[in-house]
N, C-alpha and C positions, 0 to 999 in steps of 0.2 A: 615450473612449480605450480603455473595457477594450475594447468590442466592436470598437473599430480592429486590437484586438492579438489578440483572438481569431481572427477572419478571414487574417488574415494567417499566423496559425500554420497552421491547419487548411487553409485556403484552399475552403472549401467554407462557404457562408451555414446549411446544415442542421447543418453541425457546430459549427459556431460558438454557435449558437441552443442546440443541446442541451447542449454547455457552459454557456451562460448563463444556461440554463434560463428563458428565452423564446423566442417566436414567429420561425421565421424572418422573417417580412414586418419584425419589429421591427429584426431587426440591419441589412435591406438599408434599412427606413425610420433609419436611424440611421448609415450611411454616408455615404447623400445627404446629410443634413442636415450632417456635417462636414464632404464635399467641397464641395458649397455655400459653407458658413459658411470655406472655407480657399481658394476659388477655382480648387479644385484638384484633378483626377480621381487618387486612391489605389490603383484597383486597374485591374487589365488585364482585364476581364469577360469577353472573349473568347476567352480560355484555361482548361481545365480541370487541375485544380483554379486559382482565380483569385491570380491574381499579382501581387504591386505594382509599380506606377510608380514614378520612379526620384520623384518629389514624394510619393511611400507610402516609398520607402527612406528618403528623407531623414526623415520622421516619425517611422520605427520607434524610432528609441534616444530620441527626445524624449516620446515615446508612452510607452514603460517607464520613465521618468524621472519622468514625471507621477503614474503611475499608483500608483508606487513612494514618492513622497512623498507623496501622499493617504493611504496606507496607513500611513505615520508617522505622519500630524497626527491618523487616528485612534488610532492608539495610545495618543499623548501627553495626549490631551485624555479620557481614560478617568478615571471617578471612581472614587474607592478603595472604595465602597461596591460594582461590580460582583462578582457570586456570583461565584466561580473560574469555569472551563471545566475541566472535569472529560474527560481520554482516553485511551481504555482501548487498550494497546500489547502486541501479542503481541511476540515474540522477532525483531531486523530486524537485517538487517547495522549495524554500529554507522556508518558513514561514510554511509551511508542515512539512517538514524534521526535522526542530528546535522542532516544538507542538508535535511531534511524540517520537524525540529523548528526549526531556527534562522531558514530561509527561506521558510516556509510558515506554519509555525502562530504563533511567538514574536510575531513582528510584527504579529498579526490579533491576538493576545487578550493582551499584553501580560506581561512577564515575572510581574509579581507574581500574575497572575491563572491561571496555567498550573499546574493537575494530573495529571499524568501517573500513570498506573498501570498494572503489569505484571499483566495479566491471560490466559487463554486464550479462544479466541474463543465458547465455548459462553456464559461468563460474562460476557464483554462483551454478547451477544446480549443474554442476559435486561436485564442493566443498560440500556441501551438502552431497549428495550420499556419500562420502568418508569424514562424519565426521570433515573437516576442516573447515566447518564454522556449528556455531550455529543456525544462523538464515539468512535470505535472504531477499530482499527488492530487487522483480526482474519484469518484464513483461510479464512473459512465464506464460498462463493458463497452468497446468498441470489436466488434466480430469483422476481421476478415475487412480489415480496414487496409486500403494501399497506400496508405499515407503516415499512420500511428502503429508503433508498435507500444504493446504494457508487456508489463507483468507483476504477478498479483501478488499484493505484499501480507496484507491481512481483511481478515473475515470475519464478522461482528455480527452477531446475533440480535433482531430488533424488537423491541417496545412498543408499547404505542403509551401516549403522555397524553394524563386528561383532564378537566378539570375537578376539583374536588368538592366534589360536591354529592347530595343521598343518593342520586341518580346512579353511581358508578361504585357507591361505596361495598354494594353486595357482592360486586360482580368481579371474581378472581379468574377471568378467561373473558376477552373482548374478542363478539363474532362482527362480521360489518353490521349487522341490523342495529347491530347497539350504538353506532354513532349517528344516526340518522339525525340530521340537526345541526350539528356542529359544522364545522370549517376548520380546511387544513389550512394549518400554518407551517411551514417548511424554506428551511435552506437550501434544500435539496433539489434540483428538476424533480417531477415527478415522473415525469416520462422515465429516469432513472431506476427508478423505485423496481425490485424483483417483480415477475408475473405473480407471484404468491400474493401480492398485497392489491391486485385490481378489483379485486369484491370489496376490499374498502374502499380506494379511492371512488368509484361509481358509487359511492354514501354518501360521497364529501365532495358534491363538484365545484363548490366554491372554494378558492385558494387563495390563501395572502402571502406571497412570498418575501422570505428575510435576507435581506445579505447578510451572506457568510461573514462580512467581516464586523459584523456589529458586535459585540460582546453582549450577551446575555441580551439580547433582541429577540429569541426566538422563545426562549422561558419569561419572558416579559409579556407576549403577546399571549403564552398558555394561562398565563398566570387569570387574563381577564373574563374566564368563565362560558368563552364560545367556542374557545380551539380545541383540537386536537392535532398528534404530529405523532409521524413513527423516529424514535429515536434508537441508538444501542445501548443494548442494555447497560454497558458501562457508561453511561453518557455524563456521570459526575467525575468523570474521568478527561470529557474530552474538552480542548482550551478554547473552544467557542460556544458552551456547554455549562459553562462559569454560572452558577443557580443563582438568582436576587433573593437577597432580604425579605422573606414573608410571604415565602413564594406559596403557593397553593395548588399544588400539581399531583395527579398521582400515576404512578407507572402499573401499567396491568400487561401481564404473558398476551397474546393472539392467540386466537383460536389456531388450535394445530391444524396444518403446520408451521415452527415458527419462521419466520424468513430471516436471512441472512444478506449482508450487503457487501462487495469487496473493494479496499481500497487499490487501488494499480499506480504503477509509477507508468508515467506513458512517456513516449518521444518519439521523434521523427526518425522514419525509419532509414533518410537519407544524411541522418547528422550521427549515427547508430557512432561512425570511427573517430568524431570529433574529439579533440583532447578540452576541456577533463569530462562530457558527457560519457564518454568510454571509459574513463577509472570508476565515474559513480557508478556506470552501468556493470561493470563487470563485478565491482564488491556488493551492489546490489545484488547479483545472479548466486554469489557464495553464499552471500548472508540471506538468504530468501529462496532456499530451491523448492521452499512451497511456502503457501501463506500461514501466518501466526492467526490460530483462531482464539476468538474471544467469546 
């Protein structure tokens, strides 16, 4: 059934597979054998990407209904002696975070067994590497890494946050020359930060970095009239992002083009079969076969 319902999203056997991280020959030997076993052709092969029959329509919602209770009975049937799952969460829109956490991960590794931690993605890396965390929720592309596997969950458009003051007040499009002065303040590595944003950082080579886990630490330090930071545009949105009392900030577009930043779930690509990093990971691959842009 997962692989009925992966195909069916994706509509292509190569995408499906790399979601499921096996072979394609496996997903297309694993079609047949349920239309076989159901007497009953599922997809329209002859169309690209492939299409279901209306005896594939009729399956889908019983298909996610199936797949959706196995996922319970694993849960339920979890011994109290399993180690937490330990995952390491940079800063996400909070209505994101909840649909993620509640729909994705709670139900693979069970309420009692879920540690969550506000970290920045440099130090989920290492964590990572070194086994202390299970899974990560970070910024940092990792290309052609033999060690991390991601994949990308959402995609956020950014800001740049400034102080408010006549200096800024005209100006409805920030280019680099316009921050010449200020100092970046960031939770972020910058080394993370898109290629699109290195004309500004070269404006701002002073930097004071915040940890991630401080609440309202990073609008606290914009607040005092020397900072700047690139934030997403939804950034009253996100739970480390929480704005202070009297705060004095202004958000301006970037000069085109404007950049964008992805969050990634990442792990080890030799703990990929572990039980429950493999249920988060596989309702992650359903729930996510491309990233949610903002």
């Amino acid at each position: 059934m997962q692989v009925f319902l992966a195909l069916a999203q994706s509509g292509s056997v190569t995408v499906a597979a790399r979601q499921l991280h096996v072979a394609p020959s496996r997903v297309s030997e694993r079609i047949q054998e349920l239309e076989s076993e159901l007497g009953a052709r599922l997809f329209n092969r002859t169309t690209r990407p492939a299409t279901l029959t209306a005896a594939g329509e009729a399956l889908l919602p019983r298909a996610r209904a199936i797949v959706a209770e196995f996922d319970l009975i694993h849960t339920m049937f979890r011994t109290a002696h399993t180690p937490p799952v330990r995952v390491g969460m940079r800063s996400l829109p909070t209505d994101f975070r909840e649909s993620l956490v509640d729909q994705v991960i709670r139900p693979a590794v069970g309420r009692s067994s879920l540690s969550l931690r506000p970290l920045d993605s440099h130090h989920q890396v290492e964590l990572l590497r070194s086994r202390e965390l299970e899974l990560g929720l970070l910024w940092t592309e990792l290309r052609d890494d033999a060690e991390l596997a991601q994949l990308p969950l959402l995609e956020e458009r950014f800001v740049i946050a400034l102080p408010d003051t006549p200096r800024f007040h005209r100006l409805e499009e920030i280019g680099p020359s316009d921050i010449v002065g200020l100092r970046l303040a960031t939770n972020i590595d910058p080394w993370t930060f898109p290629a699109v944003l290195h004309p500004y950082l070269e404006m701002v080579p002073l930097v004071d970095r915040v940890n991630a886990a401080v609440e309202e630490g990073l609008l606290m330090l914009l607040s005092d009239g020397a900072h700047c930071s690139f934030l997403p545009a939804g950034w009253q949105d996100h739970s480390h992002f929480a704005a202070p009392d009297g705060e004095r900030i202004l958000l301006r577009r970037l000069h085109d083009p404007e950049p964008t930043i992805v969050t990634y779930m990442t792990w080890r690509r030799d703990r990929r079969d572990e039980a429950p990093i493999s249920r988060v990971l596989d309702r992650a691959h359903r729930r996510f076969p491309r990233p949610v842009s903002r």
